[in-house]
PADREN-77962 format. One record per residue (C-alpha): x, y negated, z; residue number from 1; chain; residue in three letters. Coordinates in steps of 0.25 Angstrom, whole numbers. Example, Ala and Ser with C-alpha at 12.3 -4.5 7.8 and 13.67 -1.06 7.14 Angstrom:
// residues 2
<site><c1>49</c1><c2>18</c2><c3>31</c3><k>1</k><c>A</c><r>ALA</r></site>
<site><c1>55</c1><c2>4</c2><c3>29</c3><k>2</k><c>A</c><r>SER</r></site>
This chain:
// residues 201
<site><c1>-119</c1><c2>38</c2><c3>6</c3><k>1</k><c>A</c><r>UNK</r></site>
<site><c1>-111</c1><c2>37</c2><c3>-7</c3><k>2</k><c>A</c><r>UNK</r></site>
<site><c1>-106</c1><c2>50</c2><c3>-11</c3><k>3</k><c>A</c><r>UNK</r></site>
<site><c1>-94</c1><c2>45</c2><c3>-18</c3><k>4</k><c>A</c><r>UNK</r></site>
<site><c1>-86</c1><c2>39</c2><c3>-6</c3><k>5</k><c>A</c><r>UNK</r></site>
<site><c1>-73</c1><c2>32</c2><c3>-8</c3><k>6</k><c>A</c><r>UNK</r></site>
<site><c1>-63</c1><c2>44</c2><c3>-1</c3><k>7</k><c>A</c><r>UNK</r></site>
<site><c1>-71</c1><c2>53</c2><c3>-13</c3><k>8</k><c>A</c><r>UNK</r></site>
<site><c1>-71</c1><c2>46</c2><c3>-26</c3><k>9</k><c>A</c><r>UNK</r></site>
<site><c1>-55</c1><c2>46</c2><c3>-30</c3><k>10</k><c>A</c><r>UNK</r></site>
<site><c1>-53</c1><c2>59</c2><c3>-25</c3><k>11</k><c>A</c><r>UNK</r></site>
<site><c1>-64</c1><c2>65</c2><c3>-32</c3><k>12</k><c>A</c><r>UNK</r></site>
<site><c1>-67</c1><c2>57</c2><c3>-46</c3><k>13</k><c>A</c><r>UNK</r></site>
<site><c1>-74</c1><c2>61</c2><c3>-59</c3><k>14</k><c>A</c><r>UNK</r></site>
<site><c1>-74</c1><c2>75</c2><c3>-56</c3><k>15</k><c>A</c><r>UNK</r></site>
<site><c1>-63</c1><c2>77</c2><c3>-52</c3><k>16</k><c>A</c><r>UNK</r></site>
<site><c1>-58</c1><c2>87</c2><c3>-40</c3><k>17</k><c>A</c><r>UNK</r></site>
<site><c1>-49</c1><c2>88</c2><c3>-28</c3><k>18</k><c>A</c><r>UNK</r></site>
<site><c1>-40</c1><c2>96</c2><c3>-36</c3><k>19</k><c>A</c><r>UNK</r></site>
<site><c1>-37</c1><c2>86</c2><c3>-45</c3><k>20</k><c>A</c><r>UNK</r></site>
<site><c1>-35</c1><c2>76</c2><c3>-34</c3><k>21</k><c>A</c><r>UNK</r></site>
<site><c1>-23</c1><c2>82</c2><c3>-28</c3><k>22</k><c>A</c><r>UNK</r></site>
<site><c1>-15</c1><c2>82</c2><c3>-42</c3><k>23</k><c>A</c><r>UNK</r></site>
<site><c1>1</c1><c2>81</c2><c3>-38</c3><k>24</k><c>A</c><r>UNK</r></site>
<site><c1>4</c1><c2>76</c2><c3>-50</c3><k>25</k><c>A</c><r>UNK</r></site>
<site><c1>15</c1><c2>67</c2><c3>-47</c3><k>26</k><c>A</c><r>UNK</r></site>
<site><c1>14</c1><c2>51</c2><c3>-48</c3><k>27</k><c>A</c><r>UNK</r></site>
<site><c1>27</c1><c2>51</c2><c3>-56</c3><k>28</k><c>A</c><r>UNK</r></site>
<site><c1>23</c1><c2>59</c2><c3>-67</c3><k>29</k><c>A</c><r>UNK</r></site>
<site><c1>19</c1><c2>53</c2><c3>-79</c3><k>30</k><c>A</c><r>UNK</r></site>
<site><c1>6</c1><c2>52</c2><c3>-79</c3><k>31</k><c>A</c><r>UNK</r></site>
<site><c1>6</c1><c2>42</c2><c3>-69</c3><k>32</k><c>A</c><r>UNK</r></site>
<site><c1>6</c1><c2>27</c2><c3>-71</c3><k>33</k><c>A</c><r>UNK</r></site>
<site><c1>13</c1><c2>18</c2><c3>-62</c3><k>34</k><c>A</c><r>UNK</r></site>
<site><c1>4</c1><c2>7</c2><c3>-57</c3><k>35</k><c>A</c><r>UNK</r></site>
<site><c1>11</c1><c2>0</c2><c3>-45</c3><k>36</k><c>A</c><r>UNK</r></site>
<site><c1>25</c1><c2>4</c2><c3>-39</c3><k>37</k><c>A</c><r>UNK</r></site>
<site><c1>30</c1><c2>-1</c2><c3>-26</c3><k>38</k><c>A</c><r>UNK</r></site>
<site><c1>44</c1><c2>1</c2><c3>-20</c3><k>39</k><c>A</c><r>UNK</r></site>
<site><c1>44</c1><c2>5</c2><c3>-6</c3><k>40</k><c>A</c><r>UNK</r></site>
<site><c1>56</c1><c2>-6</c2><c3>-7</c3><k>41</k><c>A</c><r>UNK</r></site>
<site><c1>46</c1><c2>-15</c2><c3>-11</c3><k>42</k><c>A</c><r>UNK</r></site>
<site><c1>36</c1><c2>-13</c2><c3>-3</c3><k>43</k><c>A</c><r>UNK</r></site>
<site><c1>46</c1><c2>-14</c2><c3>10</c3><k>44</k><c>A</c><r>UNK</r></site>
<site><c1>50</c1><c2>-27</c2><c3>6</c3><k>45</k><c>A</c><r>UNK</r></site>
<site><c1>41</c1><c2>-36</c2><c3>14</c3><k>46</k><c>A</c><r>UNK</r></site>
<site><c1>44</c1><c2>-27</c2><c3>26</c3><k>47</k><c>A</c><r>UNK</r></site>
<site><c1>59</c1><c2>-29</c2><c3>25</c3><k>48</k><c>A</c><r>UNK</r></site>
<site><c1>56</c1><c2>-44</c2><c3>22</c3><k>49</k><c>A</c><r>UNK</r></site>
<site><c1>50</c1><c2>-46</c2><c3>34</c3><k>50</k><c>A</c><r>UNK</r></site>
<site><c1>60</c1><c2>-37</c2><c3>43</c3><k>51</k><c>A</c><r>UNK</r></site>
<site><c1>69</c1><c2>-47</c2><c3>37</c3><k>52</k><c>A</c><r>UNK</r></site>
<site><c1>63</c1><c2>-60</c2><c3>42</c3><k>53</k><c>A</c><r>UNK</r></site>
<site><c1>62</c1><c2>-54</c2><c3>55</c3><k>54</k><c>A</c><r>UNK</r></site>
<site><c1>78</c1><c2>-49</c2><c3>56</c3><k>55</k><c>A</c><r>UNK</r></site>
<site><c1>80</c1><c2>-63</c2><c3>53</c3><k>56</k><c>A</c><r>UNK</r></site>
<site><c1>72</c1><c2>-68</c2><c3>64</c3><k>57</k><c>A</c><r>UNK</r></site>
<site><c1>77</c1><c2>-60</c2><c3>74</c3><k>58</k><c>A</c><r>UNK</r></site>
<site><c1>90</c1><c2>-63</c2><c3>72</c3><k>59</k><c>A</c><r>UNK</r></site>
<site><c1>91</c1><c2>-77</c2><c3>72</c3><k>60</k><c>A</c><r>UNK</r></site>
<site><c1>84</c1><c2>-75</c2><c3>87</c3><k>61</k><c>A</c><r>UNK</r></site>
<site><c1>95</c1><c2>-64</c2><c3>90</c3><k>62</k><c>A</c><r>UNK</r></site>
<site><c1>105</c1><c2>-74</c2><c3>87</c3><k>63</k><c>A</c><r>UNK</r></site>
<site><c1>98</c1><c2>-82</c2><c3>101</c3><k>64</k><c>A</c><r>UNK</r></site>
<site><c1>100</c1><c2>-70</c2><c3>109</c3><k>65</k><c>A</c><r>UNK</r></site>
<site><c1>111</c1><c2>-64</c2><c3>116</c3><k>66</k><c>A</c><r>UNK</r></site>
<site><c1>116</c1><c2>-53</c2><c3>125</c3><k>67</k><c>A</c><r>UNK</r></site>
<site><c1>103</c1><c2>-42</c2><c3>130</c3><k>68</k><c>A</c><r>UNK</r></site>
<site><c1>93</c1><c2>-51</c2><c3>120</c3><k>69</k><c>A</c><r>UNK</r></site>
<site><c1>102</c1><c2>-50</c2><c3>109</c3><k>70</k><c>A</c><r>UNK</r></site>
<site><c1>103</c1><c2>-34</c2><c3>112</c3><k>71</k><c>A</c><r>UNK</r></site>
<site><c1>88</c1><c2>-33</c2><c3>115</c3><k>72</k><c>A</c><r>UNK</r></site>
<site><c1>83</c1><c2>-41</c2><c3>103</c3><k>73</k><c>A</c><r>UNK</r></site>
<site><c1>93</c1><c2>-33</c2><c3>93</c3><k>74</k><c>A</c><r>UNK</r></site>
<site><c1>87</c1><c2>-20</c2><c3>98</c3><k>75</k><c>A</c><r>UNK</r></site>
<site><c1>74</c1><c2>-24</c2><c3>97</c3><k>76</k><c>A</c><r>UNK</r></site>
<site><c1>77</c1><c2>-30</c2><c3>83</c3><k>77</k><c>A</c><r>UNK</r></site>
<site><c1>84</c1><c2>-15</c2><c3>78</c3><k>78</k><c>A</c><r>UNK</r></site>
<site><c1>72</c1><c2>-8</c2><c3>85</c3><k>79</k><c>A</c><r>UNK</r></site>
<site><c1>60</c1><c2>-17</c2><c3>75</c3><k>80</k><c>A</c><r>UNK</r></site>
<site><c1>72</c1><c2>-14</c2><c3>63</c3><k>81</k><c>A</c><r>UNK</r></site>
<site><c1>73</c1><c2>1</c2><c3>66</c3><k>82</k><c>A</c><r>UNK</r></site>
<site><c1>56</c1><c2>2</c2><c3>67</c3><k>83</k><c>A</c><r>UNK</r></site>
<site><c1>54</c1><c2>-8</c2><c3>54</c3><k>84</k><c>A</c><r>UNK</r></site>
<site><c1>64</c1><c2>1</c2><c3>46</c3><k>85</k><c>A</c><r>UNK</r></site>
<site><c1>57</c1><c2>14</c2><c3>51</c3><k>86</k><c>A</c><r>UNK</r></site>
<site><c1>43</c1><c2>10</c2><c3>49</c3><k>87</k><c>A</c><r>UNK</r></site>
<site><c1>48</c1><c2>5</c2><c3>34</c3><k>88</k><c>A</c><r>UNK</r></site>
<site><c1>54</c1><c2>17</c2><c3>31</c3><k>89</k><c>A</c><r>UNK</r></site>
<site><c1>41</c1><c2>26</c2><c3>35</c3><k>90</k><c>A</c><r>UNK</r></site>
<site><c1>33</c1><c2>18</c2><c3>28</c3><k>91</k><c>A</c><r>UNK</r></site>
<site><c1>29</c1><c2>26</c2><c3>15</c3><k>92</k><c>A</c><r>UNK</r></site>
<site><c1>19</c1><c2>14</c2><c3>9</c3><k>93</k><c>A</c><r>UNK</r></site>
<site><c1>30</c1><c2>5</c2><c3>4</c3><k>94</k><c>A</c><r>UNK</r></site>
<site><c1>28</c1><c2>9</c2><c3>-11</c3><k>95</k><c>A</c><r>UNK</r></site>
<site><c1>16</c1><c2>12</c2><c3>-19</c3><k>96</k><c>A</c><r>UNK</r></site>
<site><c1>15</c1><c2>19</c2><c3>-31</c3><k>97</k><c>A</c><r>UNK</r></site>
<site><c1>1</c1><c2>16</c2><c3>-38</c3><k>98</k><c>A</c><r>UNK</r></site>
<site><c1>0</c1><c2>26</c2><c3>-51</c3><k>99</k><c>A</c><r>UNK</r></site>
<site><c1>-11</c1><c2>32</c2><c3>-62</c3><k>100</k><c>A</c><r>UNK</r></site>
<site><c1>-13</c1><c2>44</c2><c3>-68</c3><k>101</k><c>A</c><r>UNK</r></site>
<site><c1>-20</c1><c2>41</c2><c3>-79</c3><k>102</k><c>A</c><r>UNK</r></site>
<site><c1>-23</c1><c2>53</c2><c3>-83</c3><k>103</k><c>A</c><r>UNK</r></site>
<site><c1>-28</c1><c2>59</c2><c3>-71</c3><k>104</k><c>A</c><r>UNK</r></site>
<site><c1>-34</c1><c2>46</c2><c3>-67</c3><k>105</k><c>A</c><r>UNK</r></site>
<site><c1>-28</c1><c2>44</c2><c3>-54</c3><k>106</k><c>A</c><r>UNK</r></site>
<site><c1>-21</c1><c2>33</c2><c3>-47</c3><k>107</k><c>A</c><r>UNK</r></site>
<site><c1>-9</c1><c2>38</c2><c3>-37</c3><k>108</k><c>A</c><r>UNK</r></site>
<site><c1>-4</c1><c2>28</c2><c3>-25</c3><k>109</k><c>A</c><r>UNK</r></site>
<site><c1>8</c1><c2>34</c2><c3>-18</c3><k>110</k><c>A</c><r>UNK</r></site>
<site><c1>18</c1><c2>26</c2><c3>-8</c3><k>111</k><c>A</c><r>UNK</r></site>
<site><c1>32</c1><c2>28</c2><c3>-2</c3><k>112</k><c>A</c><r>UNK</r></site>
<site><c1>41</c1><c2>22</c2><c3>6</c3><k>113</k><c>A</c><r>UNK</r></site>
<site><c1>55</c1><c2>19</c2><c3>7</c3><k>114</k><c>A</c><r>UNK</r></site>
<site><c1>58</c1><c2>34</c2><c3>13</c3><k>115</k><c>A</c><r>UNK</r></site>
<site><c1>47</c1><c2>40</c2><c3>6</c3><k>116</k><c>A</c><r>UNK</r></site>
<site><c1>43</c1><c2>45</c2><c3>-9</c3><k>117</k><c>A</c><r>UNK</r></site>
<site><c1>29</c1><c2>43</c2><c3>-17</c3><k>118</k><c>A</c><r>UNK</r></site>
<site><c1>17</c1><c2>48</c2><c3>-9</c3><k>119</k><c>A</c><r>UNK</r></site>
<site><c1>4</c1><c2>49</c2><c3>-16</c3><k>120</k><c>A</c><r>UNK</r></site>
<site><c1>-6</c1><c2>41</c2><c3>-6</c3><k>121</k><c>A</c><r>UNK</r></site>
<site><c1>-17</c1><c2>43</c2><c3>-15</c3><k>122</k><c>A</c><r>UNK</r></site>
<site><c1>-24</c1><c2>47</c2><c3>-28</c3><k>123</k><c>A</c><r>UNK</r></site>
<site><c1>-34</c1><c2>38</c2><c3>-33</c3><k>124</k><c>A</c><r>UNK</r></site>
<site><c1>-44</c1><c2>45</c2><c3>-46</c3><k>125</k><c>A</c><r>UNK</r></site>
<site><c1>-50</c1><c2>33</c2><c3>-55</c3><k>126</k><c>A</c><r>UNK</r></site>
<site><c1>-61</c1><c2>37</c2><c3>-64</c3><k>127</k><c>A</c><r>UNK</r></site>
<site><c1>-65</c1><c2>27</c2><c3>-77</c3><k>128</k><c>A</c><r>UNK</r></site>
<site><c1>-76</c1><c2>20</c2><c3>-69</c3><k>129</k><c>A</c><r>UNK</r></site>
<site><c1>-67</c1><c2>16</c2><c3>-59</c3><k>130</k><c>A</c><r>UNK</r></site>
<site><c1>-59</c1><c2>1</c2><c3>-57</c3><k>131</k><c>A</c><r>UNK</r></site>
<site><c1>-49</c1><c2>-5</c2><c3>-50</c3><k>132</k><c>A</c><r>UNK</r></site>
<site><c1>-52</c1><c2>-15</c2><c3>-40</c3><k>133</k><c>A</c><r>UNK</r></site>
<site><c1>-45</c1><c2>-24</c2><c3>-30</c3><k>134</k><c>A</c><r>UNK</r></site>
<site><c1>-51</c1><c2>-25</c2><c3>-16</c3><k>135</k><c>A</c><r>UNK</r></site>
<site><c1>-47</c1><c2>-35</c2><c3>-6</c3><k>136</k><c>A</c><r>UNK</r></site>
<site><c1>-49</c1><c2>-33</c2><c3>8</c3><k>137</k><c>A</c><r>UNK</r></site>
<site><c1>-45</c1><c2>-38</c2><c3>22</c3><k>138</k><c>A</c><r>UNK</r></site>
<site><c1>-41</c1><c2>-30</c2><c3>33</c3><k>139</k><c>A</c><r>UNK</r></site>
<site><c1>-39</c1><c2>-39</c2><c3>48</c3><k>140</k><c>A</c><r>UNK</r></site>
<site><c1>-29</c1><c2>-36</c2><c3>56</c3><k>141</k><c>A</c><r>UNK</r></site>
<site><c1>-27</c1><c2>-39</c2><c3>71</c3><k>142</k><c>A</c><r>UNK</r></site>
<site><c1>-16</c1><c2>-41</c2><c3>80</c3><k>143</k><c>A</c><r>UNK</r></site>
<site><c1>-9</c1><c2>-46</c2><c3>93</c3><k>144</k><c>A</c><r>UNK</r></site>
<site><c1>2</c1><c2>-55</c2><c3>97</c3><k>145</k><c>A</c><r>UNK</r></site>
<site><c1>13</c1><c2>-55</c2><c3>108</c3><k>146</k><c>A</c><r>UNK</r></site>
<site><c1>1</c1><c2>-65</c2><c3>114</c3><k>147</k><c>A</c><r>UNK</r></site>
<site><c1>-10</c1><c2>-53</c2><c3>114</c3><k>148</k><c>A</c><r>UNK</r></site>
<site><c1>-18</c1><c2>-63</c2><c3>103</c3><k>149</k><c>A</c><r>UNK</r></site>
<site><c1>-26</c1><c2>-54</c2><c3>92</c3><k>150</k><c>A</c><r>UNK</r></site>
<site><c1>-23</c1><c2>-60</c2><c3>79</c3><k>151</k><c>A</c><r>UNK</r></site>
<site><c1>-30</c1><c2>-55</c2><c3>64</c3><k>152</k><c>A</c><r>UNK</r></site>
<site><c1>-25</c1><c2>-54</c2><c3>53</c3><k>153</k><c>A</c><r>UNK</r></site>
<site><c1>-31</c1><c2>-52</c2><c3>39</c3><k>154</k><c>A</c><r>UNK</r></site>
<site><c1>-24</c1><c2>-43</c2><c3>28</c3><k>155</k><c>A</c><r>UNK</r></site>
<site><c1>-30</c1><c2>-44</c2><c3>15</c3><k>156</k><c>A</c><r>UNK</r></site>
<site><c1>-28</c1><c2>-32</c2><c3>5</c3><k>157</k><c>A</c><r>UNK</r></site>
<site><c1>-31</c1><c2>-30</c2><c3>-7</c3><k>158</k><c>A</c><r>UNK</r></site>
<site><c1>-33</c1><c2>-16</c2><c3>-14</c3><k>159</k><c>A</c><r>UNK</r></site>
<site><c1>-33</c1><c2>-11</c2><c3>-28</c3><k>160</k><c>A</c><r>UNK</r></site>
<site><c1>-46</c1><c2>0</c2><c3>-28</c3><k>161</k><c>A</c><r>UNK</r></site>
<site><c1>-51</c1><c2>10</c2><c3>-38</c3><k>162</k><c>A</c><r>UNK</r></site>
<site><c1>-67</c1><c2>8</c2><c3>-38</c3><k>163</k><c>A</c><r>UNK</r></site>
<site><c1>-77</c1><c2>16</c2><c3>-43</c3><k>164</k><c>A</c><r>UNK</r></site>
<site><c1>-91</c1><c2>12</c2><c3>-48</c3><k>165</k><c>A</c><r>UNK</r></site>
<site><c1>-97</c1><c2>16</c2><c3>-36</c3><k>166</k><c>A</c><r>UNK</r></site>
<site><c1>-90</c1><c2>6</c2><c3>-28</c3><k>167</k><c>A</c><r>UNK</r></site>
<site><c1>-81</c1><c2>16</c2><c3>-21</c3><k>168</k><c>A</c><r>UNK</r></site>
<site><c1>-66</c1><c2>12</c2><c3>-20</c3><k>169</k><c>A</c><r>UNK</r></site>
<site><c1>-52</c1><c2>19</c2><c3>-19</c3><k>170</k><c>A</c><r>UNK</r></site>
<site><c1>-40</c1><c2>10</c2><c3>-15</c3><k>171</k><c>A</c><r>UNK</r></site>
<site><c1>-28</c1><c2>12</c2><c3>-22</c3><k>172</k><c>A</c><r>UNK</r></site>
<site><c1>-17</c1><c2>1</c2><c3>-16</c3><k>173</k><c>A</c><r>UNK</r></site>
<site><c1>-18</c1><c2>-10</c2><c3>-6</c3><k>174</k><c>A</c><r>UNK</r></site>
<site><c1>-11</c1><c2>-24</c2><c3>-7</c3><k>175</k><c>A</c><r>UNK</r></site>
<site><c1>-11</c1><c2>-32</c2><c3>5</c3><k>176</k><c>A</c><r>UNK</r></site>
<site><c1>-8</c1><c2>-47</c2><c3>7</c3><k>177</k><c>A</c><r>UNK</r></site>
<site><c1>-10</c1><c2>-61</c2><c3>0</c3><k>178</k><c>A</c><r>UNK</r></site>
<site><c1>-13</c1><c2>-66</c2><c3>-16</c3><k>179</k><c>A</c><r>UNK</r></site>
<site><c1>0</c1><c2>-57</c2><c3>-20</c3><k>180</k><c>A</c><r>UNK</r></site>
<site><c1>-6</c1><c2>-44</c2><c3>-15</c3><k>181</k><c>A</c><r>UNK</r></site>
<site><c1>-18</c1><c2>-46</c2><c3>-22</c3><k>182</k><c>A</c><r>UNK</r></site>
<site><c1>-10</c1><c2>-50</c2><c3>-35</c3><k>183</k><c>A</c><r>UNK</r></site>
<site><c1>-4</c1><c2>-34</c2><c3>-34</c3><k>184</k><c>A</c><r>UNK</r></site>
<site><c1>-15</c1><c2>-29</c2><c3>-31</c3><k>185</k><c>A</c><r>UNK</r></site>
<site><c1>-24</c1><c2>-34</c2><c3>-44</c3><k>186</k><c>A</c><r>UNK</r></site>
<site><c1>-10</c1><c2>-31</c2><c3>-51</c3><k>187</k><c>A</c><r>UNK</r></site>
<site><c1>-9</c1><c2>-16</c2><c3>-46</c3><k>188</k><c>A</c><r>UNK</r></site>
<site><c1>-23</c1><c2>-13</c2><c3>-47</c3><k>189</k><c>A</c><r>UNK</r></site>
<site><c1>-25</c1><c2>-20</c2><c3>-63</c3><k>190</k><c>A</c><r>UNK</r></site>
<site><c1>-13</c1><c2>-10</c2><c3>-68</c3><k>191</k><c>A</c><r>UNK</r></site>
<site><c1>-19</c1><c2>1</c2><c3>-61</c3><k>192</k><c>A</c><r>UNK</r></site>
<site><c1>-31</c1><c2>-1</c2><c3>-68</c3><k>193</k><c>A</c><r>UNK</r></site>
<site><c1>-26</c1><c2>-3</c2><c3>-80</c3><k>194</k><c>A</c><r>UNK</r></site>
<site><c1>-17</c1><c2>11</c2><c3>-79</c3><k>195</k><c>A</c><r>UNK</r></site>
<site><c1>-32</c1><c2>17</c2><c3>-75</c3><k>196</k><c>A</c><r>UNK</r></site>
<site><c1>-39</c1><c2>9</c2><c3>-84</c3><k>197</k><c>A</c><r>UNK</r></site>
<site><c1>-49</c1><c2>6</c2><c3>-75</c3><k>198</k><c>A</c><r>UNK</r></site>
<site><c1>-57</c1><c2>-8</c2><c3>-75</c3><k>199</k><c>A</c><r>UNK</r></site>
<site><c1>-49</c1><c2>-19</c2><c3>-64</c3><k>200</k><c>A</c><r>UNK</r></site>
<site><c1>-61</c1><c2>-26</c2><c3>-57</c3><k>201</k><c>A</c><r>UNK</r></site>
């Protein structure tokens, strides 16, 4: 059993203790270097994208309608709006914020949402043995249609990872999707490697 397991080893590094861990120093300050910024504007763009295209669709099939199907179809089409714009507005992952403390050898990712502020999600410790890697991996997904028929899908994400010589690894972000996504992620994770100055492998 190894004794330094992956929930361990960037919580406690190279002597460091808990103490030290739970620094508030804020991510503002100027000790931080910014290493990826996302706009929660952004970042809800595909969302309202799609909303779009499927307004558009509904209401060329509303302009079929009439009377009580006209009426049914319109408050079924506020009710998906009212839950679409709820959901979007909770969600508090839209935006990322990857940044490095150089000098205490820390990497901070923190997230918001449209309604929300910068929360800290988590506090990577890098040491001078460590890299940065990207890791692909593939998740499968099921799901059922209006027929009952299973369907599976493969998502593919690709993840940028502080690695130690040991083998353990700690992910900092995750980029899902096709070549463009793993185009960012080798982005993000080469200028974070070169704000840590730690090797890119």
């Amino acid at each position: 059993m190894e004794a330094d397991t992956e929930d361990q080893w960037w919580t406690k590094h190279d002597g460091e203790n808990a103490q030290d861990e739970e620094d508030t120093e804020s991510p503002d300050s100027e000790n931080y270097v910014i290493a990826y910024n996302k706009s929660p504007f952004v970042g809800a763009l595909p969302w309202i994208v799609g909303l779009s295209f499927a307004s558009l669709i509904v209401l060329a099939q509303l302009t079929a309608l009439s009377g009580a199907e006209l009426i049914g179809m319109g408050c079924i089409s506020l009710f998906f709006l009212f839950a679409f714009s709820a959901v979007l507005l909770t969600n508090e992952e839209l935006g990322v914020r990857i940044s490095v403390n150089t000098e205490k050898a820390l990497i901070d990712v923190a997230h918001r949402g449209l309604m929300t502020e910068l929360k800290t999600k988590s506090r990577i410790k890098y040491g001078s043995s460590d890299h940065i890697q990207l890791n692909t991996r593939y998740e499968e997904t099921t799901s059922r249609d209006s027929d009952g028929n299973i369907g599976t899908a493969t998502a593919t994400y690709h993840d940028i990872q502080l690695s130690r010589s040991n083998g353990s690894r700690k992910t900092i972000f995750s980029t899902n999707g096709p070549l463009i996504s793993r185009g960012r992620a080798q982005k993000i994770g080469k200028l974070i490697a070169r704000i840590t100055g730690l090797d890119y492998r």
